[in-house]
N, CA, C and O atoms as a Tinker XYZ file with bonds, in Angstrom:
   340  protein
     1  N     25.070000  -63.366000  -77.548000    73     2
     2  CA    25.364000  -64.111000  -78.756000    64     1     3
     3  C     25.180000  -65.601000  -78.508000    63     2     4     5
     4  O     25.752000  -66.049000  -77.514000    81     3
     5  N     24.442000  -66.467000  -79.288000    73     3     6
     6  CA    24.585000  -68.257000  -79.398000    64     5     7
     7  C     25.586000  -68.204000  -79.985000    63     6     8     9
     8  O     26.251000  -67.317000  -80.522000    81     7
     9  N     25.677000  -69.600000  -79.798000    73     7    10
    10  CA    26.397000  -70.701000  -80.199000    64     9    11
    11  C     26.530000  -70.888000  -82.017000    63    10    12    13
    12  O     25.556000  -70.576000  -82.703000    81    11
    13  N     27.716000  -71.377000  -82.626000    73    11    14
    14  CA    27.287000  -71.391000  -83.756000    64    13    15
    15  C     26.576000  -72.418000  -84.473000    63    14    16    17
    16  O     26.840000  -73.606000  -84.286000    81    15
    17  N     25.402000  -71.912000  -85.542000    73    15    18
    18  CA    24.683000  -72.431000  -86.147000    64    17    19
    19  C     25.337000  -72.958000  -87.715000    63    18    20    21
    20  O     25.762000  -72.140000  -88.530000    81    19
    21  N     25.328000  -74.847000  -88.030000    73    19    22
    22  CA    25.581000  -74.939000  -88.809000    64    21    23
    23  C     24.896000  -74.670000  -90.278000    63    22    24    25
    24  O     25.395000  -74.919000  -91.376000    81    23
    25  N     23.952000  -74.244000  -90.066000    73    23    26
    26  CA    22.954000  -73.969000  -91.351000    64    25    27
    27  C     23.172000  -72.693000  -91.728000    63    26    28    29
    28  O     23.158000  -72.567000  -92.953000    81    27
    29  N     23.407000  -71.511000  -91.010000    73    27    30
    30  CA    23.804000  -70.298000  -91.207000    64    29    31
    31  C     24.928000  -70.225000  -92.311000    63    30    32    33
    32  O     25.669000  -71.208000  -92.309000    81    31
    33  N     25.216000  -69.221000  -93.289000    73    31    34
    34  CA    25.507000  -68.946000  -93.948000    64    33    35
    35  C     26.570000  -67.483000  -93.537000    63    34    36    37
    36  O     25.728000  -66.585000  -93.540000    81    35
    37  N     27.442000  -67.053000  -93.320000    73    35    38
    38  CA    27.874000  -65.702000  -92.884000    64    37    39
    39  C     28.795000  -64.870000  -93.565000    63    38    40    41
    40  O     29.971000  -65.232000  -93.592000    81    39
    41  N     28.418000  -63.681000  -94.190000    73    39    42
    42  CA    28.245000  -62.961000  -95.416000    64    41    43
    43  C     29.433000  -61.793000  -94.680000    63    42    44    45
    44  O     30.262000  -61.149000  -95.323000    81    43
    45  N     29.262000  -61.759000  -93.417000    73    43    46
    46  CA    30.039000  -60.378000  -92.796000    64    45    47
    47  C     31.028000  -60.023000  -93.170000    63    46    48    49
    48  O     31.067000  -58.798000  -93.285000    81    47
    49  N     32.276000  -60.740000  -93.544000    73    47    50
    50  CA    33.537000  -60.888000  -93.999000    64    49    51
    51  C     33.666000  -59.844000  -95.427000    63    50    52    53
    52  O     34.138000  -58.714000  -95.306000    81    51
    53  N     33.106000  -60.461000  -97.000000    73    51    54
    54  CA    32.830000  -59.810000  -97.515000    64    53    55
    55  C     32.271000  -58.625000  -97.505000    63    54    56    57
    56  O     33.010000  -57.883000  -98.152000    81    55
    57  N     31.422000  -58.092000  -97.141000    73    55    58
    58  CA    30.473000  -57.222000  -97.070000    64    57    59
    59  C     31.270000  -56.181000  -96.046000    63    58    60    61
    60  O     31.108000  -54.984000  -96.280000    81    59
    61  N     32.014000  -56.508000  -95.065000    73    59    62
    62  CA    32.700000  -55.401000  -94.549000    64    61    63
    63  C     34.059000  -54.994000  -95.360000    63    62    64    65
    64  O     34.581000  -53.878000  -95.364000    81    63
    65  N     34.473000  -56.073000  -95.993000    73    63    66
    66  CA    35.712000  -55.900000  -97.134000    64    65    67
    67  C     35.421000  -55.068000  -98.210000    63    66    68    69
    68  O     36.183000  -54.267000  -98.753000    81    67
    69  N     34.169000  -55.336000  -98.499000    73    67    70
    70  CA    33.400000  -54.233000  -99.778000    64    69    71
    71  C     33.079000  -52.734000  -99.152000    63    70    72    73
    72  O     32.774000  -51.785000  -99.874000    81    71
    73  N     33.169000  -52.663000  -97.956000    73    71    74
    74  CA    32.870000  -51.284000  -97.251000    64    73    75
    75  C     34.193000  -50.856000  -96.713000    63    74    76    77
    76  O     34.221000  -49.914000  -95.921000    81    75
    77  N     35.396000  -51.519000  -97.105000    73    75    78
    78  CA    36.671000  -50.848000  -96.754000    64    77    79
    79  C     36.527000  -50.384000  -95.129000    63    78    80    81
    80  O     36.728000  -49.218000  -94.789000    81    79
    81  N     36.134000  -51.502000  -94.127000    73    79    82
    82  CA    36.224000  -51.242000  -92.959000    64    81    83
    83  C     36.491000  -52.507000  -92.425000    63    82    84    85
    84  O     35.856000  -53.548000  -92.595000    81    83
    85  N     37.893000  -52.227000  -91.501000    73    83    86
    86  CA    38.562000  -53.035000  -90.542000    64    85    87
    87  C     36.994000  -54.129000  -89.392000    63    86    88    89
    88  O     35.768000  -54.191000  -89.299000    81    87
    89  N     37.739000  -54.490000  -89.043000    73    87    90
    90  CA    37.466000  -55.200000  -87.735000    64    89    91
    91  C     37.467000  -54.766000  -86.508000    63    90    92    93
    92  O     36.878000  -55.255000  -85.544000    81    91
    93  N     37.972000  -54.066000  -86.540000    73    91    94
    94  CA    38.227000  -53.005000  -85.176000    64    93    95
    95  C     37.322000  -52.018000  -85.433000    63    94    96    97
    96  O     36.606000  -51.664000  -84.496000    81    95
    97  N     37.233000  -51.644000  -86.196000    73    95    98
    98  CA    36.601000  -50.240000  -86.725000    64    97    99
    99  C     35.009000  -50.684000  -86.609000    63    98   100   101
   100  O     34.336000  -50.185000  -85.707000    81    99
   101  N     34.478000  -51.530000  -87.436000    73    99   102
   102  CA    33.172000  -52.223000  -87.162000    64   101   103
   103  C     33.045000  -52.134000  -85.845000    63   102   104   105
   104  O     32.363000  -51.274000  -85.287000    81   103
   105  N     33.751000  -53.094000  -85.223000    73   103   106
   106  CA    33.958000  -53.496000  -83.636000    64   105   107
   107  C     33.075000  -52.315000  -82.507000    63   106   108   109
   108  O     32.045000  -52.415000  -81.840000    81   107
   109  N     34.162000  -51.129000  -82.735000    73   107   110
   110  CA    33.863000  -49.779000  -82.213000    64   109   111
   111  C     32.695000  -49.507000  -82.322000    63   110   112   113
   112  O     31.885000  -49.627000  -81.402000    81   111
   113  N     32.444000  -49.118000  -83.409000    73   111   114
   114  CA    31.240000  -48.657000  -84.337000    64   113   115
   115  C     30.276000  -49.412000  -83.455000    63   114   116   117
   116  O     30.058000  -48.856000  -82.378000    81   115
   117  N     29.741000  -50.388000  -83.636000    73   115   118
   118  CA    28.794000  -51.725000  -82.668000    64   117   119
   119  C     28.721000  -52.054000  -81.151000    63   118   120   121
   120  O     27.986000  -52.797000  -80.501000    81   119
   121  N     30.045000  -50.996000  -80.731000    73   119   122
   122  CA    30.202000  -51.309000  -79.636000    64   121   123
   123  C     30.539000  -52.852000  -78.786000    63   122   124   125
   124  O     30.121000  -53.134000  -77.663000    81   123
   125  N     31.281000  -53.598000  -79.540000    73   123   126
   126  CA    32.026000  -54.717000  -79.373000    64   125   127
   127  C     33.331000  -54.648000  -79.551000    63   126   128   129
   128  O     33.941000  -53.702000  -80.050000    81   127
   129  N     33.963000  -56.083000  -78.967000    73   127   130
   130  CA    35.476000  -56.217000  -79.175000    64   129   131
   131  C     35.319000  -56.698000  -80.309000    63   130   132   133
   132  O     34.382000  -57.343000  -80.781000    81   131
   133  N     36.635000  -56.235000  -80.904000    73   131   134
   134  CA    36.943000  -56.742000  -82.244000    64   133   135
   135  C     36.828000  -58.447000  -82.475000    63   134   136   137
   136  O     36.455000  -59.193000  -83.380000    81   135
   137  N     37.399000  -58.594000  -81.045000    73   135   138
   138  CA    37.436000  -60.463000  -81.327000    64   137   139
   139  C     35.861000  -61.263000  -81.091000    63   138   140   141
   140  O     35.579000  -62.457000  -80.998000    81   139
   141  N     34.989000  -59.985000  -81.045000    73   139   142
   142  CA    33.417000  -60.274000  -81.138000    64   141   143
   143  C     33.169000  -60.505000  -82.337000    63   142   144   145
   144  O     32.531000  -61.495000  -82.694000    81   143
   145  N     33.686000  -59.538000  -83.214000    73   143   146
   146  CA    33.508000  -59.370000  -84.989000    64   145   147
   147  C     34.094000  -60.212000  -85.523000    63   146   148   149
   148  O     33.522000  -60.588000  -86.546000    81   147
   149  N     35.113000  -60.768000  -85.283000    73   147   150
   150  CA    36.283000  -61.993000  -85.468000    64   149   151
   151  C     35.364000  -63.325000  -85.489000    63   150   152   153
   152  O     35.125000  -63.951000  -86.521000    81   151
   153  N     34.852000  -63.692000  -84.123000    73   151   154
   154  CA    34.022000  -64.622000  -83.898000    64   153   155
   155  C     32.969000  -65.252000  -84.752000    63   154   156   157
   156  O     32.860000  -66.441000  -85.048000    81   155
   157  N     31.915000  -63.845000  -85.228000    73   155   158
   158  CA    30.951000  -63.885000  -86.053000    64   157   159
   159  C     31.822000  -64.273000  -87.421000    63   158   160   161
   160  O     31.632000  -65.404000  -87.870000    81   159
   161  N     32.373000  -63.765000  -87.821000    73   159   162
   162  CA    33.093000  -63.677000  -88.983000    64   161   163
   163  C     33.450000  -65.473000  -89.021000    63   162   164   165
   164  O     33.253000  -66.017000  -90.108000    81   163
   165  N     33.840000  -66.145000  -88.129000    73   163   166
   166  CA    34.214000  -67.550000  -88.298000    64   165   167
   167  C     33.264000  -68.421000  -87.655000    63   166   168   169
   168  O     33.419000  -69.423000  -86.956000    81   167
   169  N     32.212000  -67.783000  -88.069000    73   167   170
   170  CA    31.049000  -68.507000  -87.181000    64   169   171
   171  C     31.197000  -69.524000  -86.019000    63   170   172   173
   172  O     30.725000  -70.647000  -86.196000    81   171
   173  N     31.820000  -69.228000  -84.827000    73   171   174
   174  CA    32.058000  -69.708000  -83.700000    64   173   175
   175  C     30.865000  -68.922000  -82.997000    63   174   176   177
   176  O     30.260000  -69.594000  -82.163000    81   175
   177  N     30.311000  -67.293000  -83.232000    73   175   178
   178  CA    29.366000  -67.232000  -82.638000    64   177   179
   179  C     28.150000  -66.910000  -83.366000    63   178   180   181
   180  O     28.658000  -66.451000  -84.389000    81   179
   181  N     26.434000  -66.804000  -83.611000    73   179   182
   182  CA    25.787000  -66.180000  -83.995000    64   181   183
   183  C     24.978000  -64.672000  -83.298000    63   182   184   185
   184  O     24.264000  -64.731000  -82.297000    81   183
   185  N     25.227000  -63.568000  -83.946000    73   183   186
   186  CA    25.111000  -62.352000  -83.006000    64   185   187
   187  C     23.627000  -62.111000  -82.847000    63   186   188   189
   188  O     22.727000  -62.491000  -83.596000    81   187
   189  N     23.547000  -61.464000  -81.823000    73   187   190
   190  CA    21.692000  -61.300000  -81.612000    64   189   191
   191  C     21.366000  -60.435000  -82.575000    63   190   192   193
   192  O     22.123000  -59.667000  -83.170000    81   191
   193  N     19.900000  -60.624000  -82.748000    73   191   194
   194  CA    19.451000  -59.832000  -83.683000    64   193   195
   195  C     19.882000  -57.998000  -83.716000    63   194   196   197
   196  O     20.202000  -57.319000  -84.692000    81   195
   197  N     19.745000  -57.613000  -82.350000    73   195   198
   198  CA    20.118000  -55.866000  -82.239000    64   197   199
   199  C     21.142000  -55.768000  -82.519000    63   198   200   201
   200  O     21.603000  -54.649000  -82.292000    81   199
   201  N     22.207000  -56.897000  -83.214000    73   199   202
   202  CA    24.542000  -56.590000  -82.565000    64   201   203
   203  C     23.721000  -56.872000  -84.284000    63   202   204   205
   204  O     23.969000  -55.894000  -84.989000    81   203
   205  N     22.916000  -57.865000  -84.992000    73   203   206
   206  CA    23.291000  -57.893000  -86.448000    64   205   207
   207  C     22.764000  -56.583000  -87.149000    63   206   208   209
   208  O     23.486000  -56.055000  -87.995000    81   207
   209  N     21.267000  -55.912000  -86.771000    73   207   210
   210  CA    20.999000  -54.503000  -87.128000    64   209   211
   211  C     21.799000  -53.502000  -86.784000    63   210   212   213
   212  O     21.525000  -52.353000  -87.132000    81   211
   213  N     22.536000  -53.694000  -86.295000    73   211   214
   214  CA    23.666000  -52.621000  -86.064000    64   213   215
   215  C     24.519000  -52.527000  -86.909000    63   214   216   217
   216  O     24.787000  -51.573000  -87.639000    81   215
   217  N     25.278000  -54.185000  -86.784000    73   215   218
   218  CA    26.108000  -54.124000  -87.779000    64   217   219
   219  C     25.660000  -53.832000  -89.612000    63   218   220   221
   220  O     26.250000  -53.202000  -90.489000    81   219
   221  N     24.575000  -54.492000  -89.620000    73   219   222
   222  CA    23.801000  -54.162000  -91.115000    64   221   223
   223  C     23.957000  -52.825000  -91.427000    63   222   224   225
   224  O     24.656000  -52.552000  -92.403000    81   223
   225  N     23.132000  -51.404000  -90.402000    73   223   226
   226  CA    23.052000  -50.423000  -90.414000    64   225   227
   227  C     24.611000  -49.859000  -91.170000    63   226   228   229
   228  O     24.900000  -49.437000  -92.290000    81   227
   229  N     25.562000  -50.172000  -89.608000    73   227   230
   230  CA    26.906000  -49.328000  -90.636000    64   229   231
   231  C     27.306000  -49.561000  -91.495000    63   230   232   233
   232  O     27.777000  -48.706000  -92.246000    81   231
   233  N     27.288000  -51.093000  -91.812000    73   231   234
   234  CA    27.780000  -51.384000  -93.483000    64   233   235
   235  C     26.831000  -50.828000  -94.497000    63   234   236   237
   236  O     27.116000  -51.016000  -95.679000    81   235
   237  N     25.507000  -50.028000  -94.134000    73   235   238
   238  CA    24.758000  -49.603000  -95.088000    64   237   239
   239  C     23.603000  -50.959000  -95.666000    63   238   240   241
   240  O     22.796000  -50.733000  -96.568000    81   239
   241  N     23.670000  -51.882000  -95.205000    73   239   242
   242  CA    23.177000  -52.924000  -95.907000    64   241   243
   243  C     21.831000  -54.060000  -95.094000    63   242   244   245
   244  O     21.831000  -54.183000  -93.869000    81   243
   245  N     20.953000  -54.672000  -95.824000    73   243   246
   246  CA    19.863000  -55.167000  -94.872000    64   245   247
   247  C     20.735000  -56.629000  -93.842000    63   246   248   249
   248  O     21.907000  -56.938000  -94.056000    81   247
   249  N     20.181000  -57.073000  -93.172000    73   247   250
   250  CA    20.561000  -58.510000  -92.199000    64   249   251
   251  C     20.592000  -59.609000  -93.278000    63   250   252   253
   252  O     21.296000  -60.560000  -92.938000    81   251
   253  N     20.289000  -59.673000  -93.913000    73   251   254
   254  CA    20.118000  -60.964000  -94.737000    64   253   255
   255  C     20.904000  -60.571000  -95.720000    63   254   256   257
   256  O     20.819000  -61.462000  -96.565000    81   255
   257  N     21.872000  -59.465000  -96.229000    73   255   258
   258  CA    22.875000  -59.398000  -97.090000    64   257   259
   259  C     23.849000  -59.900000  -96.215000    63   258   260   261
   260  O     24.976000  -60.146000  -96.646000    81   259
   261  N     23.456000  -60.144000  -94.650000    73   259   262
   262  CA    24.795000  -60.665000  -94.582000    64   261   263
   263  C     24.903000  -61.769000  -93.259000    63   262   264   265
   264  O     25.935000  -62.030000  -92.642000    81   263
   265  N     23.604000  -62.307000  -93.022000    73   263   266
   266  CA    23.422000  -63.504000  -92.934000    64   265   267
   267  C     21.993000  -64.527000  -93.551000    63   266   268   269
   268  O     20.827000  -64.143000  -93.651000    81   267
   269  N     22.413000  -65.564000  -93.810000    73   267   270
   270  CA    21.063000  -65.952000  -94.620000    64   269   271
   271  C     21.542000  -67.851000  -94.582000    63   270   272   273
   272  O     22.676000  -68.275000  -94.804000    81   271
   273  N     20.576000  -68.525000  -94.314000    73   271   274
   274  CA    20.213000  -69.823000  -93.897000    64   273   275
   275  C     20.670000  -70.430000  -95.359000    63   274   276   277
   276  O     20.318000  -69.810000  -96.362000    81   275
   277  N     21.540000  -71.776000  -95.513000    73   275   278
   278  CA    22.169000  -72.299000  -96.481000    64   277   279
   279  C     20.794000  -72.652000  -97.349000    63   278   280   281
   280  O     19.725000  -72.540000  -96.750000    81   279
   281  N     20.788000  -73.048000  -98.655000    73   279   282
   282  CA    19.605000  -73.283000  -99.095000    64   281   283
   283  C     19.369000  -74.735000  -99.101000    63   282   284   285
   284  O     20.224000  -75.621000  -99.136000    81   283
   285  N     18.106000  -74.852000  -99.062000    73   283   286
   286  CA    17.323000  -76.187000  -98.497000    64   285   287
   287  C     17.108000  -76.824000  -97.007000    63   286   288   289
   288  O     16.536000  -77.840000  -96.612000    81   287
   289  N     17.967000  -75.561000  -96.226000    73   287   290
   290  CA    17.939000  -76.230000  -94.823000    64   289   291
   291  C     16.596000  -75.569000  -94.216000    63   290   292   293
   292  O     16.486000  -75.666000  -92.994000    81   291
   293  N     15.825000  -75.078000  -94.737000    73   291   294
   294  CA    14.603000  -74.968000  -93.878000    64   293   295
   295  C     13.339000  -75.530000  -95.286000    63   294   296   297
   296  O     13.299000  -74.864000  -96.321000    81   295
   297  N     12.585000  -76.545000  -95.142000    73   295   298
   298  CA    12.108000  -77.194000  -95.917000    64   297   299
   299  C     10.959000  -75.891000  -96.516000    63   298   300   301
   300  O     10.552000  -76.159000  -97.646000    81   299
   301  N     10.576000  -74.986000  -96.120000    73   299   302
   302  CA     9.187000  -73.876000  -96.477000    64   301   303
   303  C      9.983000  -73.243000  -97.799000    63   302   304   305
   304  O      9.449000  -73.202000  -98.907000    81   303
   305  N     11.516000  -72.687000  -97.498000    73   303   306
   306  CA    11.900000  -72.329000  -98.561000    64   305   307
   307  C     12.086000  -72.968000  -99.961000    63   306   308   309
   308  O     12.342000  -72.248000 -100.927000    81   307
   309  N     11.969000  -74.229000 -100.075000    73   307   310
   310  CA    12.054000  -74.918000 -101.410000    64   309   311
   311  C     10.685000  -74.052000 -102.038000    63   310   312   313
   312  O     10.715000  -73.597000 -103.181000    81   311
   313  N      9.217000  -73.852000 -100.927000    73   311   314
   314  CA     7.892000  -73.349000 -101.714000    64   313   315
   315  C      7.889000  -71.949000 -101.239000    63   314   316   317
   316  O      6.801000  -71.411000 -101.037000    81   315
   317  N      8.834000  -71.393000 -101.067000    73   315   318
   318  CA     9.022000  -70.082000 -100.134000    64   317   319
   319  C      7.757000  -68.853000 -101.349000    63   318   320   321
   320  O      7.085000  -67.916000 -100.918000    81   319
   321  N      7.808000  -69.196000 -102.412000    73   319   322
   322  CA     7.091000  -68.415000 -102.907000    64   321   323
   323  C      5.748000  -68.501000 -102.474000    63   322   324   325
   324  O      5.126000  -67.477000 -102.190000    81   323
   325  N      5.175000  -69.781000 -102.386000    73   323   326
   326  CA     4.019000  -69.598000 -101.819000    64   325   327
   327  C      3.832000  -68.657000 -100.730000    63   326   328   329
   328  O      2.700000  -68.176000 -100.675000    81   327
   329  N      4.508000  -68.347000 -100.014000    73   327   330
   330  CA     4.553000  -67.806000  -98.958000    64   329   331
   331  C      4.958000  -66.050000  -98.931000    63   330   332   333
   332  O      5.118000  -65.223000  -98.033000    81   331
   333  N      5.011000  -66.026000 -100.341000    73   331   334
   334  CA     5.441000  -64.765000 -100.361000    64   333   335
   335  C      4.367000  -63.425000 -100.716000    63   334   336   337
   336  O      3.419000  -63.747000 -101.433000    81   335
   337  N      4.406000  -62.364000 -100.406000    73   335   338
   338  CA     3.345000  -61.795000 -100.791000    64   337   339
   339  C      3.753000  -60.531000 -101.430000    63   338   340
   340  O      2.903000  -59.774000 -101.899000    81   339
């Protein structure tokens, strides 16, 4: 896991509250300590990509429902459509 990123946005909180699953329970599930899930949750850490597809997976939901870059902090997204296909 890095360090936390201030541009990050972190969705986990909700999104495990909407799936009626603890912190511990996630935790397990992911194979982390709870105070791993805790962490992310207060963005003190950002989780690697395989700890966030994991976690995505059990909540049922994609990575970017539940982390996603504040808007305007990466300048491509203001024309992000261009870019879209």
């Amino acid at each position: 896991m890095g360090k936390n990123h201030k541009d990050l946005e972190v969705l986990l909180t909700l999104k495990r509250k909407e799936a009626g699953i603890t912190q511990a329970v996630l935790a397990e599930a992911v194979q982390v300590s709870r105070k791993s899930i805790n962490a992310i949750e207060n963005g003190v850490y950002v989780p690697s990509t395989v700890l966030s597809l994991k976690i995505a997976m059990i909540l049922n939901c994609k990575v970017e429902d539940l982390f996603r870059l504040h808007e305007g902090t990466f300048p491509l997204m203001i024309n992000q459509s261009k870019y879209e296909q």
